[in-house]
N, C-alpha and C positions, 0 to 999 in steps of 0.2 A: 852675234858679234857686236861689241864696243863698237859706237862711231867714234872716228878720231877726237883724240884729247883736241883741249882748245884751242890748243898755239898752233897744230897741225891745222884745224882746219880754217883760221881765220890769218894766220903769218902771211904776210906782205899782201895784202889785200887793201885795197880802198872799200871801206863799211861806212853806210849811213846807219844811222838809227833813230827812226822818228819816234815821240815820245821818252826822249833821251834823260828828261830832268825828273820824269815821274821815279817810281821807287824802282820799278824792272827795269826801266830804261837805264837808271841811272848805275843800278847793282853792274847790267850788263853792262854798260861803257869802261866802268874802273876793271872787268873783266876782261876785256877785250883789248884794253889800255896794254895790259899786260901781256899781251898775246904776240907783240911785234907787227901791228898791222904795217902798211904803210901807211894809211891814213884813217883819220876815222871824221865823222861828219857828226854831228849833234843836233838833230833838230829838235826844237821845241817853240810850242806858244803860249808858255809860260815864262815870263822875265825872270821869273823868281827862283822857280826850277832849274831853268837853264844855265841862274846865274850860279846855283849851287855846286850844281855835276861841273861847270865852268872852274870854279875855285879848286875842286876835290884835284879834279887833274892838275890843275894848274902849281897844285904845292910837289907832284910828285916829279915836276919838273922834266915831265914829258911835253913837246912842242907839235908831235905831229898828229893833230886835231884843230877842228875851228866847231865856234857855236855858234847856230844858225839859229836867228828869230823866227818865227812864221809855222806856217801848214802846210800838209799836203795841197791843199784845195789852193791854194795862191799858185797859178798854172807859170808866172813866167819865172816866182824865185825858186820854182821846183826845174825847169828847165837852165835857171841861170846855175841850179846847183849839180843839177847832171853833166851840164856843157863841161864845168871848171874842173869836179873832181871824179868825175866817172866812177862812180860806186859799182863797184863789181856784186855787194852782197849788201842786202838790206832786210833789216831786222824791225819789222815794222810794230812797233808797243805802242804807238797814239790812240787812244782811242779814251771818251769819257765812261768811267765805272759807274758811277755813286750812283745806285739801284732809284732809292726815293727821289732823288733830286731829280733825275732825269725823265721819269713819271710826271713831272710839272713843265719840262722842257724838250719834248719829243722829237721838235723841227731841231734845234741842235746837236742833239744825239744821235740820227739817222745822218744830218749832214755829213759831222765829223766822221763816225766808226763806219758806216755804210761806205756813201759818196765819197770820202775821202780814200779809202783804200782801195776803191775802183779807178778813182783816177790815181792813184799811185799806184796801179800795177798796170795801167794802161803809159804813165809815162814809165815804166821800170822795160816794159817789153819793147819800146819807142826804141829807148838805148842799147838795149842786148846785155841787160844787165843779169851776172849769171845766175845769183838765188835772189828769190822775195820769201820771206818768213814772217809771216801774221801769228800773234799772238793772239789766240780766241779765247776762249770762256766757256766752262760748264754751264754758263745759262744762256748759253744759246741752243740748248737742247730742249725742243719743248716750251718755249719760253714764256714767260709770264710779266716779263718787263719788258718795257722798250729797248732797255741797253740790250737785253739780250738777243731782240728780235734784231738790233741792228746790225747786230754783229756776226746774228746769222747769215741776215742777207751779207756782208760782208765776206765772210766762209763761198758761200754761192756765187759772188761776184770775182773773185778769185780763184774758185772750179773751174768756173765758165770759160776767163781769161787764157786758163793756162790750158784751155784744147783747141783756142787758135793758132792758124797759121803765124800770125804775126806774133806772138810770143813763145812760140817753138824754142827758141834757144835760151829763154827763161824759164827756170826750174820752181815755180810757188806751188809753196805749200803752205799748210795754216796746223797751228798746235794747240790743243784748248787745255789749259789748267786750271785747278780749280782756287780755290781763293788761296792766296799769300799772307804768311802767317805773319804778323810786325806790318803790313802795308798800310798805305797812306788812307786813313779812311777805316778800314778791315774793323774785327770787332774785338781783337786782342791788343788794341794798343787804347781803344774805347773803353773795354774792361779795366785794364790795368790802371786807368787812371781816375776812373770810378772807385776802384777800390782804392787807390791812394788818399781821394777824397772823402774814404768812409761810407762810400755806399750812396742810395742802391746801385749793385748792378742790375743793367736793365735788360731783362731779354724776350725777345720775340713771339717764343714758344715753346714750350718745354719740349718737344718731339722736336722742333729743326735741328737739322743734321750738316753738315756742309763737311766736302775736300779740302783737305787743307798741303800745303809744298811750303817750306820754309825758301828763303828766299833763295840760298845757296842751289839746292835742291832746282829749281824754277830754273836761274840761268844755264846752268847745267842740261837740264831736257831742251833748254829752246837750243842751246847748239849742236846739240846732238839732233835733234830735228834738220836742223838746216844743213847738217853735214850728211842726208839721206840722199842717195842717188836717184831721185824721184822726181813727179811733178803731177800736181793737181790732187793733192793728199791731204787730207785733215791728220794729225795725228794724234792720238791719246796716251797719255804716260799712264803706265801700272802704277796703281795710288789703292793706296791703303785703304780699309775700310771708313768710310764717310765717320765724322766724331760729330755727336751732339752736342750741340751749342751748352747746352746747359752743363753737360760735364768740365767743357774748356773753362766754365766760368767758377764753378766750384774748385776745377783742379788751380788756376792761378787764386782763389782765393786763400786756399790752404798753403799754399806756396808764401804767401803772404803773411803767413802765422794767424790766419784769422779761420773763424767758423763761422758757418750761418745757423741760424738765425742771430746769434746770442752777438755775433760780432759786428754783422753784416748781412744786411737782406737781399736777394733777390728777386724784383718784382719783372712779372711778366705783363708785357706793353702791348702784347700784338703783332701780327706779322704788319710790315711795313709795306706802303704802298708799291707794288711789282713784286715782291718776295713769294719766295717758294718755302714749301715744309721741308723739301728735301730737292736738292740737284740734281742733273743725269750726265754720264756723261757720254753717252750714245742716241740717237734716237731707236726705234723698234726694228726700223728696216736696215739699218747699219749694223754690219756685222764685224768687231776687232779680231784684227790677222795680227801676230806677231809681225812686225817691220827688222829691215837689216840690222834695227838697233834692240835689245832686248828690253833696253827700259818704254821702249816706243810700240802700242799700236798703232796699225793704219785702220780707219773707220772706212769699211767698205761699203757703200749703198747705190740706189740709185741716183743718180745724174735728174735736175732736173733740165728740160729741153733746153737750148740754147736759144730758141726764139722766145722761149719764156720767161728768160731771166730778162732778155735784152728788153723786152717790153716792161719789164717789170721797172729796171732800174730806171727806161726812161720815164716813166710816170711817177718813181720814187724823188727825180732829179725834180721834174718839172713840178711837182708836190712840193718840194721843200723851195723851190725858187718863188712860186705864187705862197708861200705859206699855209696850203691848204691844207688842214689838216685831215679833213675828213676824208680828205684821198688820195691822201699820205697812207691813210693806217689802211685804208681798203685794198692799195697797193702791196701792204705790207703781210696782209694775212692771205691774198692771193697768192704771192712771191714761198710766203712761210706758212704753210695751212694750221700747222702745229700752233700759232704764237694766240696766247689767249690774251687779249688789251685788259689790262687790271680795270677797278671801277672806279680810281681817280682818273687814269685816262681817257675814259668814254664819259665821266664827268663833264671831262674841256670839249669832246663832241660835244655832248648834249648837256648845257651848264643846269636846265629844270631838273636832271638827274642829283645833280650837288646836294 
């Protein structure tokens, strides 16, 4: 069975949505615009983003929204903004992507995607707020980057949350998709404009493969997720066979009226620092059950202990507070056994490795 269409399950509802001005965030607010909420929330800390999704609404000449500066991790304007507009459902999309970049920047990426969605589901249970909905990532499966380790433990940190007492009447759950095809950053709006420049396109590896959701497609499963009568569930959308990166680049060059070589070349660069050959979107001991939604698995696995994350996150918290990195990431492969640190990251351990 269909979860309910979108206006059914989000009509007269107060919805925050952090990461509001990024491209999900932003698809889903003009989506949810439409829905009849009673109110909706925009958080972002990006000015620029925020100022964006700000105007899109703003021409459609809908009034019942405000846009909020700032993070989850700013403890009193997350409280000043539970006190004011009591969000009943929250659609959490914050979190930093950019694979390579975040391979140079680890303590910020664990802050924000980790530590940030733990204290947003720790203030989400605070208020009795009815759903939290985390948006995850096929590379947190296994992962080989930071963003993706972060996001893991984020996935875990929101398990955990939602088998205490104190969040009983909070429904979280977490959706992982795989890459957005047009997103901000992604490697189809990279190509596209590489070919408009005549080349080269540059790609990674002739074998990387990657999930692709166009963006429709994306907003679409995350509310169908969040309309799941459940809690404490990752879930997986039925997604087509993985496409190799190199066919996407050939197929928009052709599309483009050009050939390679004679038009346009494509030169391969290398996998990028954190990059994987190929995604997963499971790990081995997760087993996908069809969910009450048919476009929706549920990842069924083992739990890990709940004194183990709790220790985990506190030495991930007190690791990013001292900057330490080196036990930060020792934290983090304890927490995530899976997560393999690339070798620009154990470079910034040990910089005679450089």
């Amino acid at each position: 069975m269909n979860a309910p269409l979108l206006g059914t399950t989000n009509t007269g509802k107060s919805i925050l949505i952090t990461g509001a001005g990024g491209c999900i965030g932003s698809a889903l607010a003009q989506s949810l615009a439409s829905s009849n909420p009673q109110f909706l929330i925009l958080l972002d800390h990006s000015e620029q983003n925020l100022h964006e999704i700000n105007m899109q609404l703003a021409t459609t000449g809908k009034s019942f929204y405000t846009a909020i500066l700032g993070d989850t991790l700013d403890g009193p304007l997350m409280t000043e903004i539970f006190d004011r507009h009591r969000p009943q459902t929250i659609y959490h999309a914050a979190a930093f992507k950019h694979v390579p970049l975040m391979e140079s920047n680890p303590i910020a990426v664990v802050r924000n995607n980790a530590l940030g969605t733990w204290e947003l589901a720790k203030t989400a249970a605070h208020f009795g707020v009815e759903r939290l909905l985390m948006i995850s990532t096929d590379k947190a499966v296994n992962p080989r980057s930071i963003m993706g380790a972060s996001k893991r433990v984020a996935e875990l940190a929101l398990l955990r949350l939602s088998n205490t007492k104190t969040s009983a009447g909070t429904k979280m759950n977490a959706v992982r998709l795989g890459n957005v095809l047009g997103s901000q950053g992604s490697v189809g709006p990279l190509f596209q404009q590489q070919i408009q420049h005549g080349g080269p396109v540059t790609l990674t590896h002739p074998e990387a493969s990657r999930y692709f959701l166009t963006l429709d497609e994306t907003v679409k499963l995350i509310v169908a997720a969040s309309a799941i009568e459940d809690s404490g569930n990752i879930f997986v959308p039925k997604m087509c066979e993985p496409i190799k990166i190199q066919d996407l680049a050939g197929r928009m060059i052709r599309e483009a009226g050009l050939e390679t070589p004679s038009d346009i070349q494509i030169v391969v660069t290398g996998l990028r620092p954190g990059d994987k050959l190929h995604e997963e979107l499971a790990y081995a001991y997760e087993v996908l059950q069809l969910s009450s939604d048919e476009r929706l698995y549920r990842a069924n696995g083992q739990h890990r202990e709940a004194q183990i994350v709790d220790a985990a996150l506190q030495e991930i918290s007190e690791s990013v507070q001292e900057r330490n990195l080196i036990a930060l990431i020792g934290a983090l492969c304890n927490l995530v056994p899976e997560y393999q640190p690339s070798e620009t990251l154990l470079a910034l351990l040990n910089p005679s490795l450089a």
